[in-house]
N, CA, C and O atoms as a GROMACS GRO file, in nm:
protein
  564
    1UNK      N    1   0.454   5.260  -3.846
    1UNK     CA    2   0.464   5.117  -3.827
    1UNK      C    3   0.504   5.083  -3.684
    1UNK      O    4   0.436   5.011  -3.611
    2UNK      N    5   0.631   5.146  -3.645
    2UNK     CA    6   0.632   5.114  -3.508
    2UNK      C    7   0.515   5.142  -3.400
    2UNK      O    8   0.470   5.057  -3.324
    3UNK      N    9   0.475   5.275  -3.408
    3UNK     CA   10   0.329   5.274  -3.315
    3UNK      C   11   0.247   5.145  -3.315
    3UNK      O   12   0.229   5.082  -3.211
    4UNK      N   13   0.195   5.105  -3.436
    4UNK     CA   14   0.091   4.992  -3.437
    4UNK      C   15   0.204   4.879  -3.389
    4UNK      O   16   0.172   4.823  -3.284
    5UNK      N   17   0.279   4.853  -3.424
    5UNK     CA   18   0.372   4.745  -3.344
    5UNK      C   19   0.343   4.758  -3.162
    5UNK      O   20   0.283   4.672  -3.097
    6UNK      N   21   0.398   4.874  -3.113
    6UNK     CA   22   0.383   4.948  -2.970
    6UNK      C   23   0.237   4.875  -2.934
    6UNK      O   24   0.231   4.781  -2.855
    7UNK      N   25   0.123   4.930  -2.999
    7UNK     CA   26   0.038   4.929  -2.944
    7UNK      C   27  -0.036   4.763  -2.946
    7UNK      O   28  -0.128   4.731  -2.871
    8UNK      N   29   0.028   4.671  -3.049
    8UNK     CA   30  -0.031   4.558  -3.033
    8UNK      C   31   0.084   4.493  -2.899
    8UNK      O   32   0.038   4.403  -2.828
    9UNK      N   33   0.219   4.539  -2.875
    9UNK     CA   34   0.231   4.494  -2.771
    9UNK      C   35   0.159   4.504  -2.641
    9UNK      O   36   0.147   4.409  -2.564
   10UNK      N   37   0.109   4.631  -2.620
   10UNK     CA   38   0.079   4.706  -2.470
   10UNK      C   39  -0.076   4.645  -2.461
   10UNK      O   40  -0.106   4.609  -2.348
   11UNK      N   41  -0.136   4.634  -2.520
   11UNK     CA   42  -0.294   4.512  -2.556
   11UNK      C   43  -0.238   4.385  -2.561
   11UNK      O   44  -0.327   4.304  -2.535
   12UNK      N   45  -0.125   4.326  -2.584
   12UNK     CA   46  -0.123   4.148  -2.543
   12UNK      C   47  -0.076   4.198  -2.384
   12UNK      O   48  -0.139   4.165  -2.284
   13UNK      N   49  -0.001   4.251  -2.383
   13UNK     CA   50   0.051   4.275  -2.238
   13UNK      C   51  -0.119   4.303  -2.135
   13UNK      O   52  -0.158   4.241  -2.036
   14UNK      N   53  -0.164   4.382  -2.186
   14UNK     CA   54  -0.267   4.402  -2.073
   14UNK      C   55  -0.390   4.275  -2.105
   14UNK      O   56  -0.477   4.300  -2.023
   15UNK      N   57  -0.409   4.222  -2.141
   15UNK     CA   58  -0.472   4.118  -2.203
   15UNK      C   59  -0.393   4.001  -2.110
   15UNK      O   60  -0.466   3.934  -2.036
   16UNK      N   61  -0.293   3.981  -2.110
   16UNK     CA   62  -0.244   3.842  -2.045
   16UNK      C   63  -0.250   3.888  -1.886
   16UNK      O   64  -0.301   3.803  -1.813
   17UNK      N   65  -0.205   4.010  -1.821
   17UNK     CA   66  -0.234   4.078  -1.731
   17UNK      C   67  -0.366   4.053  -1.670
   17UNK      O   68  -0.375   4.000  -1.559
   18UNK      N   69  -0.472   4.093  -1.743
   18UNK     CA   70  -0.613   4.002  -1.751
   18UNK      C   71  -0.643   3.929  -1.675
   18UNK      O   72  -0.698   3.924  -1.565
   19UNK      N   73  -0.579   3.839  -1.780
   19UNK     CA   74  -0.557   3.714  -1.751
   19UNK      C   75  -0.535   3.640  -1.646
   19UNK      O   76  -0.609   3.556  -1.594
   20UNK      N   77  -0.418   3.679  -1.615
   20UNK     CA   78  -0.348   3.633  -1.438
   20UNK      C   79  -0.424   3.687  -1.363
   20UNK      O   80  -0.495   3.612  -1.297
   21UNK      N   81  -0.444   3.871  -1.338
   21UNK     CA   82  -0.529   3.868  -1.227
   21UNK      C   83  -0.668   3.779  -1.205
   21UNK      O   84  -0.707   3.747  -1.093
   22UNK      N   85  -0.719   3.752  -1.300
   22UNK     CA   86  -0.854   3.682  -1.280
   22UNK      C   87  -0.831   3.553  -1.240
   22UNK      O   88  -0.922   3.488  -1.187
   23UNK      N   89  -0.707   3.499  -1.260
   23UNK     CA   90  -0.677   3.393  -1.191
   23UNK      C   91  -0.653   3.363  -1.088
   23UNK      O   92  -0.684   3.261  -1.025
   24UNK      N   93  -0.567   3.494  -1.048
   24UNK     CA   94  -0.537   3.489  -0.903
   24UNK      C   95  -0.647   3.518  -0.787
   24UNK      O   96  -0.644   3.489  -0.668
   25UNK      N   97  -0.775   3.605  -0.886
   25UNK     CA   98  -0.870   3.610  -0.768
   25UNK      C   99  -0.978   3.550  -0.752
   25UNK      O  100  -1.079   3.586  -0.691
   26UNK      N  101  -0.954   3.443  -0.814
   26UNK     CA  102  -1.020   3.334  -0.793
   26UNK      C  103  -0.967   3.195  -0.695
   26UNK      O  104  -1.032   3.102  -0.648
   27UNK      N  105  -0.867   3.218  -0.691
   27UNK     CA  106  -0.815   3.156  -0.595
   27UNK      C  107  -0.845   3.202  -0.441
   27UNK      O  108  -0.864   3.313  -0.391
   28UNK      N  109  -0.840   3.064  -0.385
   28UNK     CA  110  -0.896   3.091  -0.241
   28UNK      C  111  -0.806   3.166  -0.178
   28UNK      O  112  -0.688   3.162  -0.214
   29UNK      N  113  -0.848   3.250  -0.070
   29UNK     CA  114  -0.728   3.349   0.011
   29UNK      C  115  -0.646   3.274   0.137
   29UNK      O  116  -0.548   3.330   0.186
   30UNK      N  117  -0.697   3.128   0.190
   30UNK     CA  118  -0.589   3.100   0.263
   30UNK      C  119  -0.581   2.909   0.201
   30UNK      O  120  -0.592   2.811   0.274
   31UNK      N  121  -0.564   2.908   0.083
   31UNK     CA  122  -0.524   2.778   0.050
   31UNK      C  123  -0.394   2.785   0.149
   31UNK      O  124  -0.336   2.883   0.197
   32UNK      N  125  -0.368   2.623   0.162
   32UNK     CA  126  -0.246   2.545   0.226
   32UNK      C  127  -0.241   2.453   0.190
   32UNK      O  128  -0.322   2.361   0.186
   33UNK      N  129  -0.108   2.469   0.145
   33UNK     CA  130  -0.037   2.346   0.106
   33UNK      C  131   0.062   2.235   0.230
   33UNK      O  132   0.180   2.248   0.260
   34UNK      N  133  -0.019   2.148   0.271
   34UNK     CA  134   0.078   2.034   0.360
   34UNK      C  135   0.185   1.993   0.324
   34UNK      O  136   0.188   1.946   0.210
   35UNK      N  137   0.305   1.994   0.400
   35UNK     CA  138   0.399   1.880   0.348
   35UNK      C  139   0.349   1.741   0.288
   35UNK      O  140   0.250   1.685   0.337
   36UNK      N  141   0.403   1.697   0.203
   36UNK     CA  142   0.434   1.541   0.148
   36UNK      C  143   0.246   1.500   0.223
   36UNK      O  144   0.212   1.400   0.286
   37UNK      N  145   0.184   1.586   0.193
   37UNK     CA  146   0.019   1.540   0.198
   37UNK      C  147  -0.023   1.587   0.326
   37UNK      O  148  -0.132   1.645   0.330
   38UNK      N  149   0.049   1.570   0.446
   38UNK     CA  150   0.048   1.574   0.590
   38UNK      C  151   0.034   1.686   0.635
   38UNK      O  152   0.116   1.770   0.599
   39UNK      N  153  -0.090   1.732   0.740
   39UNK     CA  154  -0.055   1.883   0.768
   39UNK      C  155  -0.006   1.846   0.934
   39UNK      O  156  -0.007   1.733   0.983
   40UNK      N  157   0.036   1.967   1.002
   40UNK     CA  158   0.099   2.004   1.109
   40UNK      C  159  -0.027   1.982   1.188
   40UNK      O  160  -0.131   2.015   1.131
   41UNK      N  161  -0.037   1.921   1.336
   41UNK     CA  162  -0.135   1.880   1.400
   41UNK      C  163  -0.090   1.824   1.611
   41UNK      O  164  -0.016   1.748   1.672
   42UNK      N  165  -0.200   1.929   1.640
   42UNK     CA  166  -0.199   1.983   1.805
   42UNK      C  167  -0.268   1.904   1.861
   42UNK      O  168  -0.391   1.911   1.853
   43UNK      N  169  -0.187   1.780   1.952
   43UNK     CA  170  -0.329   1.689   2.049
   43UNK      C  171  -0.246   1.755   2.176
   43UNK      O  172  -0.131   1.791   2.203
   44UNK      N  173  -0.408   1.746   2.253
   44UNK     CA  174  -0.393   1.783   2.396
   44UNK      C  175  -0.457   1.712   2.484
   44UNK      O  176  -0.580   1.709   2.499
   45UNK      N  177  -0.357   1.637   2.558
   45UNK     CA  178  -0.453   1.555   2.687
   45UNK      C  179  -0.410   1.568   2.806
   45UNK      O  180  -0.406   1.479   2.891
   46UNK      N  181  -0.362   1.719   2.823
   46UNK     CA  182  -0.341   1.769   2.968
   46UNK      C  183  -0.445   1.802   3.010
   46UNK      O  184  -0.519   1.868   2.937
   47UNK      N  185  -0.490   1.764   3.153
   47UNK     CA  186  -0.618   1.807   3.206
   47UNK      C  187  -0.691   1.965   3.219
   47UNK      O  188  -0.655   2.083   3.226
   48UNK      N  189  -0.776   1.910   3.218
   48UNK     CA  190  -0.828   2.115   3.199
   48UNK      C  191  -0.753   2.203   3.252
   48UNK      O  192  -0.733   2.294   3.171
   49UNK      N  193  -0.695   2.220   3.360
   49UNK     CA  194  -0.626   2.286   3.480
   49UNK      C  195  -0.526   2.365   3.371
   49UNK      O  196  -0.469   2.474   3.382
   50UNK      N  197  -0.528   2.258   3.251
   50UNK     CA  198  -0.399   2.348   3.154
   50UNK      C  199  -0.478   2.364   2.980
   50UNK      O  200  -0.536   2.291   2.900
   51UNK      N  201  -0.423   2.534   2.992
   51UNK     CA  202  -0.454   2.556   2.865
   51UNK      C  203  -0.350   2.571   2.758
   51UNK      O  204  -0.241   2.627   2.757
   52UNK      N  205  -0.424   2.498   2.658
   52UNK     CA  206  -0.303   2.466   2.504
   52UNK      C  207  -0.405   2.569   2.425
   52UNK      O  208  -0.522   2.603   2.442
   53UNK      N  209  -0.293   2.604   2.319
   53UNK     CA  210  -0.315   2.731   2.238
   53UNK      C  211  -0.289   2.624   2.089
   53UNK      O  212  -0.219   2.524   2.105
   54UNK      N  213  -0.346   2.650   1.961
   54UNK     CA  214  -0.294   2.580   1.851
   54UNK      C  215  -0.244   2.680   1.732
   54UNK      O  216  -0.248   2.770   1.815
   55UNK      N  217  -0.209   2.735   1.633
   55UNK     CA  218  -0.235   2.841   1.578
   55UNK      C  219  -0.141   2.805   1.419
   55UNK      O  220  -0.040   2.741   1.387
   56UNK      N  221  -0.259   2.899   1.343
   56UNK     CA  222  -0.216   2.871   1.160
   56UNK      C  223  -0.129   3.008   1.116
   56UNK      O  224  -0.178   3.121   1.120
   57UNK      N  225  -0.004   2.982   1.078
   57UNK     CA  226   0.068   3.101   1.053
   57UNK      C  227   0.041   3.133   0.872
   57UNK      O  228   0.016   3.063   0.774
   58UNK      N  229   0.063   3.278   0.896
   58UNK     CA  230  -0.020   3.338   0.829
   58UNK      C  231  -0.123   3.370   0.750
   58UNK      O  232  -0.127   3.381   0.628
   59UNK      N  233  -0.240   3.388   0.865
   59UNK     CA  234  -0.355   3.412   0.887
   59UNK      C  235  -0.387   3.487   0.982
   59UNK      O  236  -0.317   3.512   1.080
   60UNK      N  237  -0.496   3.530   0.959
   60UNK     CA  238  -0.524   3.664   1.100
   60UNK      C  239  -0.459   3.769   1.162
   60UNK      O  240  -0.444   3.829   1.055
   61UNK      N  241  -0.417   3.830   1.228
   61UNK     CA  242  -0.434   3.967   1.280
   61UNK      C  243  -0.314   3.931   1.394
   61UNK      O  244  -0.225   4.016   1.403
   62UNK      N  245  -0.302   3.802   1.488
   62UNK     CA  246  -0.206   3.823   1.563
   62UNK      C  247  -0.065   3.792   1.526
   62UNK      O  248  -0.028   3.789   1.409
   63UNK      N  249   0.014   3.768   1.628
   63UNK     CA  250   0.157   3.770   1.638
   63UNK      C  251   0.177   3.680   1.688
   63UNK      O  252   0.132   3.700   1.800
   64UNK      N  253   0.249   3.506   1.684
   64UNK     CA  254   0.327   3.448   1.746
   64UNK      C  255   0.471   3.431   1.714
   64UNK      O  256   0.537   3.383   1.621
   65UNK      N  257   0.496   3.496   1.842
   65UNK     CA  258   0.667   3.472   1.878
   65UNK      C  259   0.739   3.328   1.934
   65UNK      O  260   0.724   3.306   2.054
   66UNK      N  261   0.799   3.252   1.874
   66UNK     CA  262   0.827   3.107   1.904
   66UNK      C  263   0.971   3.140   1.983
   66UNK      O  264   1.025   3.249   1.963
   67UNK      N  265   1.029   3.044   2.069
   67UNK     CA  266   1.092   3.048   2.082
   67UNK      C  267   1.230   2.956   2.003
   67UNK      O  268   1.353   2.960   2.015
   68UNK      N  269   1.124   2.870   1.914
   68UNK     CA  270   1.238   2.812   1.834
   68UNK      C  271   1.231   2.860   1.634
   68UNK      O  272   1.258   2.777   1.547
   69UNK      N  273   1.195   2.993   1.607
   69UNK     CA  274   1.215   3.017   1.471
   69UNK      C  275   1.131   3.119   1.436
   69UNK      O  276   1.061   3.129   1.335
   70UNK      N  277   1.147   3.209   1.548
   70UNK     CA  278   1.077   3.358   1.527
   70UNK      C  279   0.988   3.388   1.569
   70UNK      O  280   0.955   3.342   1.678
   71UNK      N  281   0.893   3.494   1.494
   71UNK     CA  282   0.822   3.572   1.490
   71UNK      C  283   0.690   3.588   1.386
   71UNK      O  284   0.725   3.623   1.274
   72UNK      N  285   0.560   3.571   1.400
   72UNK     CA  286   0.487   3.555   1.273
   72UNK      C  287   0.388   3.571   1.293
   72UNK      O  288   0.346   3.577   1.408
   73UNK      N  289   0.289   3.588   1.152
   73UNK     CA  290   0.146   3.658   1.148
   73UNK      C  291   0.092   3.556   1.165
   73UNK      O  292   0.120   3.465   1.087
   74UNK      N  293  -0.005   3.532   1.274
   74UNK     CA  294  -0.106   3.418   1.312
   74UNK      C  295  -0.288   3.450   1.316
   74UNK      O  296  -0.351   3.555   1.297
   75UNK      N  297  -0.324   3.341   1.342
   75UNK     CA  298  -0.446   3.305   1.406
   75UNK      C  299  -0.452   3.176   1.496
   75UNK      O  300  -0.436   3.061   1.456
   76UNK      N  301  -0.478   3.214   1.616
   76UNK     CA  302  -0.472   3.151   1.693
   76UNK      C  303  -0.643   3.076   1.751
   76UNK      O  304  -0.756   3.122   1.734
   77UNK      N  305  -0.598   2.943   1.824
   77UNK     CA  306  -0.720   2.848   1.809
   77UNK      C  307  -0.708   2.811   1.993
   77UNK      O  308  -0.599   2.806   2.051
   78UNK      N  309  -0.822   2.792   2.053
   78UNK     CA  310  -0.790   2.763   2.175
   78UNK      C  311  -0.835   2.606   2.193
   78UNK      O  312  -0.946   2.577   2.147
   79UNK      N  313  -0.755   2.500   2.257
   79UNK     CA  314  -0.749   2.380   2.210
   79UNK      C  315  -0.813   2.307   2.382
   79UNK      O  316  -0.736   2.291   2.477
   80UNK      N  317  -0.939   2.278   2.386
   80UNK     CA  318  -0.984   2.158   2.515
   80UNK      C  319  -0.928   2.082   2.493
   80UNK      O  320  -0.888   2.035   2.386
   81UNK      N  321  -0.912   2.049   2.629
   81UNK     CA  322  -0.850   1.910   2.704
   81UNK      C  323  -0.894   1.807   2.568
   81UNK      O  324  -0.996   1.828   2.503
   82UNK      N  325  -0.815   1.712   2.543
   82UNK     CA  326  -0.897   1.619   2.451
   82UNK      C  327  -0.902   1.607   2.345
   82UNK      O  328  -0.940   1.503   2.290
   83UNK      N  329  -0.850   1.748   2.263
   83UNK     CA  330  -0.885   1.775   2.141
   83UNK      C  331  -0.803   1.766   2.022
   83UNK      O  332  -0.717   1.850   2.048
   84UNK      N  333  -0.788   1.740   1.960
   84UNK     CA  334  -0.698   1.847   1.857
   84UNK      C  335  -0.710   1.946   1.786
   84UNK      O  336  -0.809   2.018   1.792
   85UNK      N  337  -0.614   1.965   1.708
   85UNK     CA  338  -0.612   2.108   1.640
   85UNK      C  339  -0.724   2.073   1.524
   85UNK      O  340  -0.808   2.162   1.510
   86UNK      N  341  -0.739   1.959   1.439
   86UNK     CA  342  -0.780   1.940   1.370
   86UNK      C  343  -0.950   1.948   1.384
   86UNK      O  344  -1.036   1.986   1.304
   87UNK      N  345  -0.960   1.883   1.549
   87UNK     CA  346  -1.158   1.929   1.588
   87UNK      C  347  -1.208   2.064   1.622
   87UNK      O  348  -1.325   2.096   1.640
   88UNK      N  349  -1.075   2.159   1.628
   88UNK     CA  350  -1.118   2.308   1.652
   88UNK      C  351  -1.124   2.387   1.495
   88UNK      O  352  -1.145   2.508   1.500
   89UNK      N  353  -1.107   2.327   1.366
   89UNK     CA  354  -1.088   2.412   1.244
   89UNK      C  355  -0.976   2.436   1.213
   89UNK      O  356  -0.972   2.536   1.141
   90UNK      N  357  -0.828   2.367   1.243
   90UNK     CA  358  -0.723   2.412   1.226
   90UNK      C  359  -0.686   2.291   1.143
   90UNK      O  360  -0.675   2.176   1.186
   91UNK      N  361  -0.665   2.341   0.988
   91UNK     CA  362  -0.625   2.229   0.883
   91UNK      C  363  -0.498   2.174   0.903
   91UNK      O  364  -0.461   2.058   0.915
   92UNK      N  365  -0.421   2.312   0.904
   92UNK     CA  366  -0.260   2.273   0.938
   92UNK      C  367  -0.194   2.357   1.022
   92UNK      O  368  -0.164   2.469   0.982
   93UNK      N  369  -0.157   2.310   1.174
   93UNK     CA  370  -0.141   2.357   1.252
   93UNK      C  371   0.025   2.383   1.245
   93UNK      O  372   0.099   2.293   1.204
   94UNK      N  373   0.083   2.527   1.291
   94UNK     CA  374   0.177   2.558   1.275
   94UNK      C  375   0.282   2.564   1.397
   94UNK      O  376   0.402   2.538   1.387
   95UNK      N  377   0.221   2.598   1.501
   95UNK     CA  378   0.292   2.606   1.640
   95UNK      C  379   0.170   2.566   1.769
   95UNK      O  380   0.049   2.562   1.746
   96UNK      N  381   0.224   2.541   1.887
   96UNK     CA  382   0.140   2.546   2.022
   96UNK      C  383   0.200   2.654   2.085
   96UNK      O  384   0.290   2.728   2.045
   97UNK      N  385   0.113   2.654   2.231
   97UNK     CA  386   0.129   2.673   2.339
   97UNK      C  387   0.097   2.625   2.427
   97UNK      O  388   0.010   2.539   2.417
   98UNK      N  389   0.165   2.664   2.582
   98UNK     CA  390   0.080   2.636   2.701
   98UNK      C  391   0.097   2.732   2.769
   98UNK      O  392   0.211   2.778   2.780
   99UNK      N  393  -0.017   2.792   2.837
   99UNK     CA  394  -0.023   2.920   2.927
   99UNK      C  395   0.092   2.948   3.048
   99UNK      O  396   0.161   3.042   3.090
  100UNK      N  397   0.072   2.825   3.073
  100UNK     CA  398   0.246   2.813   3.216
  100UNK      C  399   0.340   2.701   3.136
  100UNK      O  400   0.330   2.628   3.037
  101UNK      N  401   0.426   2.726   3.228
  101UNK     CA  402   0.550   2.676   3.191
  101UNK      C  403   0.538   2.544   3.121
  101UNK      O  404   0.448   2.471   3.161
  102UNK      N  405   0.618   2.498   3.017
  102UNK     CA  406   0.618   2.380   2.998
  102UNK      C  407   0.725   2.342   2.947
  102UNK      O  408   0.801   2.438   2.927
  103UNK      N  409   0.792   2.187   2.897
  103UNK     CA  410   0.843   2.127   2.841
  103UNK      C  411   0.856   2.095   2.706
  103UNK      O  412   0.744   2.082   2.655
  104UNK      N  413   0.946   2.077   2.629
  104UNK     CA  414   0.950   2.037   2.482
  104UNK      C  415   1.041   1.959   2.462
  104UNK      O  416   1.158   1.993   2.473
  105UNK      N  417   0.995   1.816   2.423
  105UNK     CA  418   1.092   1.711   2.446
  105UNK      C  419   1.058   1.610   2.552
  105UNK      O  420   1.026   1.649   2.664
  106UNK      N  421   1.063   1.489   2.525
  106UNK     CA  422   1.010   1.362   2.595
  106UNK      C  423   1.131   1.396   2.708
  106UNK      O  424   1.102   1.439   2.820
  107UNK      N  425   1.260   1.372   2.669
  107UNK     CA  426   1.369   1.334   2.732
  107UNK      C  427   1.468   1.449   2.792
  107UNK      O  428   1.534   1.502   2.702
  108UNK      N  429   1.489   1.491   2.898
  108UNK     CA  430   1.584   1.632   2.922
  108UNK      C  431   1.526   1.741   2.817
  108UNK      O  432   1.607   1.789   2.738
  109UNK      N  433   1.385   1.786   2.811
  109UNK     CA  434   1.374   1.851   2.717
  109UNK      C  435   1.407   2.041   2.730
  109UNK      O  436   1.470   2.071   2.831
  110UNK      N  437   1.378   2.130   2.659
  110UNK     CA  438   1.364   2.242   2.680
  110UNK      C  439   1.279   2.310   2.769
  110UNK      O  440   1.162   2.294   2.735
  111UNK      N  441   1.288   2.366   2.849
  111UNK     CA  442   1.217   2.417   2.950
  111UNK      C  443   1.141   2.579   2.889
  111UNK      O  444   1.205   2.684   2.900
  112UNK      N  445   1.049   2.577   2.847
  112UNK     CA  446   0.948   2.663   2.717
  112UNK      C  447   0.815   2.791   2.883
  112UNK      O  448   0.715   2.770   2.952
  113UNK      N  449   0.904   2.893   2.863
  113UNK     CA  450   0.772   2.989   2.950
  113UNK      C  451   0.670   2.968   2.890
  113UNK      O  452   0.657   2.940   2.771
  114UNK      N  453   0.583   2.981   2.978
  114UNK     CA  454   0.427   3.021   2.932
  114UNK      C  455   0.396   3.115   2.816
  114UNK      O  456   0.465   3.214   2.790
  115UNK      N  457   0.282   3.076   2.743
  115UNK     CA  458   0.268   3.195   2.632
  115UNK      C  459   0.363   3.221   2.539
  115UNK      O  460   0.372   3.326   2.476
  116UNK      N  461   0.432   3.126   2.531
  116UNK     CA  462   0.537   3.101   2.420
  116UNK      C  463   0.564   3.011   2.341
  116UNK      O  464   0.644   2.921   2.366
  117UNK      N  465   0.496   3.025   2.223
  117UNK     CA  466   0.508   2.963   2.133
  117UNK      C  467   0.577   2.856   2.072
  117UNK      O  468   0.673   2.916   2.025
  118UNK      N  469   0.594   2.716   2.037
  118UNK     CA  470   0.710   2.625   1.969
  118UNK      C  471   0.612   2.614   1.868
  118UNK      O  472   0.491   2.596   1.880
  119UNK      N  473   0.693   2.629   1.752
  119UNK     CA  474   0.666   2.536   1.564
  119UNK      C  475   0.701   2.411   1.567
  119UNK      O  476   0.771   2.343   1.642
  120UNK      N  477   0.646   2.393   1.484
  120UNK     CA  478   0.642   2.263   1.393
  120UNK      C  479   0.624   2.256   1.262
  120UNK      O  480   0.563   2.345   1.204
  121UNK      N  481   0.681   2.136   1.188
  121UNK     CA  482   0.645   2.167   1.101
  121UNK      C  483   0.552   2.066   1.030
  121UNK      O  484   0.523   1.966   1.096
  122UNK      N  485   0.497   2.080   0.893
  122UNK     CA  486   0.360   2.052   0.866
  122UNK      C  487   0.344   1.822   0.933
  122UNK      O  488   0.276   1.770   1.022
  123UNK      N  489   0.431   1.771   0.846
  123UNK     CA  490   0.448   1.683   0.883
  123UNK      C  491   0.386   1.607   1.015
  123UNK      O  492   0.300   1.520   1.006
  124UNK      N  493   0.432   1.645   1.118
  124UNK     CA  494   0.438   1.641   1.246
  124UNK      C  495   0.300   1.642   1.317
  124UNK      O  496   0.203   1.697   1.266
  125UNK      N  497   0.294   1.575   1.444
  125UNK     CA  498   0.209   1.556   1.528
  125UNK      C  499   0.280   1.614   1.658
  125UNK      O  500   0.382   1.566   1.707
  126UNK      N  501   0.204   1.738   1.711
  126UNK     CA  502   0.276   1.735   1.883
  126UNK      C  503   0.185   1.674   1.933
  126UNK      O  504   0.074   1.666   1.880
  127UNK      N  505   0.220   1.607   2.070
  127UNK     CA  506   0.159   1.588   2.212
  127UNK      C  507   0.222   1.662   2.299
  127UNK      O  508   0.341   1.683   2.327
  128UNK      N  509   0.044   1.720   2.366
  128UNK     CA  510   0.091   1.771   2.541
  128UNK      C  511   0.000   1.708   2.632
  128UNK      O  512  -0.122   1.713   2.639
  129UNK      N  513   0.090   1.644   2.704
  129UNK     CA  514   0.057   1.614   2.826
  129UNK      C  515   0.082   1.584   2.945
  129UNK      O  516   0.201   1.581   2.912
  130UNK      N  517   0.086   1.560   3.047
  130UNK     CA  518   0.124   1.513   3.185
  130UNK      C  519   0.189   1.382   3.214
  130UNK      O  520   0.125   1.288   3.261
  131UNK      N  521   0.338   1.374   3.181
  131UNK     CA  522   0.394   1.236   3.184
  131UNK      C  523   0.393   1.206   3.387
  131UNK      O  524   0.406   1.292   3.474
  132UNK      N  525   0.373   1.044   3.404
  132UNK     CA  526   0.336   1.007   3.532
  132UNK      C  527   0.384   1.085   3.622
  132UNK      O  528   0.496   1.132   3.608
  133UNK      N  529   0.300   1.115   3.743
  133UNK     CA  530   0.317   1.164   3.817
  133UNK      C  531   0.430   1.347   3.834
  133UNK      O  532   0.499   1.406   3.918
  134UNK      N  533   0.379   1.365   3.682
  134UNK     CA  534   0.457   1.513   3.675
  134UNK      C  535   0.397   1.641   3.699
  134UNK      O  536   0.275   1.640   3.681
  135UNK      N  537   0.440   1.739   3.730
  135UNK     CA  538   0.370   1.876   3.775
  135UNK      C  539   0.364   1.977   3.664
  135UNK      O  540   0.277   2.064   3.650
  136UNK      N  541   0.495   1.948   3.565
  136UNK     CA  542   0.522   2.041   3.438
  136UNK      C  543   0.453   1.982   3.288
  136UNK      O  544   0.482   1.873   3.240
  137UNK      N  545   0.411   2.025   3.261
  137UNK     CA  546   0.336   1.996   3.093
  137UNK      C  547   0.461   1.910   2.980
  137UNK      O  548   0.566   1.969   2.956
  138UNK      N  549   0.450   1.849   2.955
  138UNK     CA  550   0.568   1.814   2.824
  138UNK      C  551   0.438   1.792   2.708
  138UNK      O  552   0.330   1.734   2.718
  139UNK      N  553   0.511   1.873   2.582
  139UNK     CA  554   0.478   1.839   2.487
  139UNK      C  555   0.581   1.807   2.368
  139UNK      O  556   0.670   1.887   2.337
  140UNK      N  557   0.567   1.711   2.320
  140UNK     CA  558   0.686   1.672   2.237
  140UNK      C  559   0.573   1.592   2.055
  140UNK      O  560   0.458   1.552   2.035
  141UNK      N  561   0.702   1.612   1.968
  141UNK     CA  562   0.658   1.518   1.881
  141UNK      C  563   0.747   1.404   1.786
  141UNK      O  564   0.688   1.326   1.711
   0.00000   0.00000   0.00000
């Protein structure tokens, strides 16, 4: 009696098992979920002379290192003058860059090296661009 007990457990067990995996692989491999509806989103209207980076964390093959909240598995998007993250394929953008030095923060902001990453989070809109007559990039949101 116990065997047949045993064995109708280990058949619902692999049966619901089944179950879930077929569920799970049917699911898309990089669904995202936005904050409160809103995804994270990269405008750039610094003139060509400067390149902005946009990038979806975890996805793809690289590495962005932020300087404000780590370290993480990316795919990175390269963003024209003009654009946003959203006209290059980037649903919900997770962090920027700018190749040289820049700013973060309208007001006394952080002074951010080149090739270094700042997050955001989904919510949010950054801008980068060239406030009057400035030489350094600010991007703020």
């Amino acid at each position: 009696m116990m065997h047949a007990s045993l064995r109708a457990t280990s058949a619902l067990a692999l049966l619901l098992f089944s179950a879930l995996f077929s569920v799970l692989a049917a699911a898309p491999a990089h669904a995202r979920t936005c904050a409160y509806g809103f995804c994270g989103e990269v405008r750039n209207t610094l003139p060509r002379s400067f390149t902005v980076k946009a990038a979806a964390f975890g996805e793809g093959s690289e590495r962005c290192a932020t300087y404000n909240a780590g370290g993480f598995p990316c795919r990175t998007y390269w963003l024209p003058s003009g654009k946003s993250s959203k006209d290059v394929g980037v649903e919900d953008a997770d962090a920027f860059m700018v190749t040289s030095t820049y700013q973060v923060g309208r007001i006394a902001g952080t002074t951010v090296p080149g090739f270094t990453w700042t997050r955001i989070t989904s919510p949010l809109t950054a801008f980068c661009g060239l406030p009057r007559e400035a030489t350094t990039p600010t991007c703020y949101w």
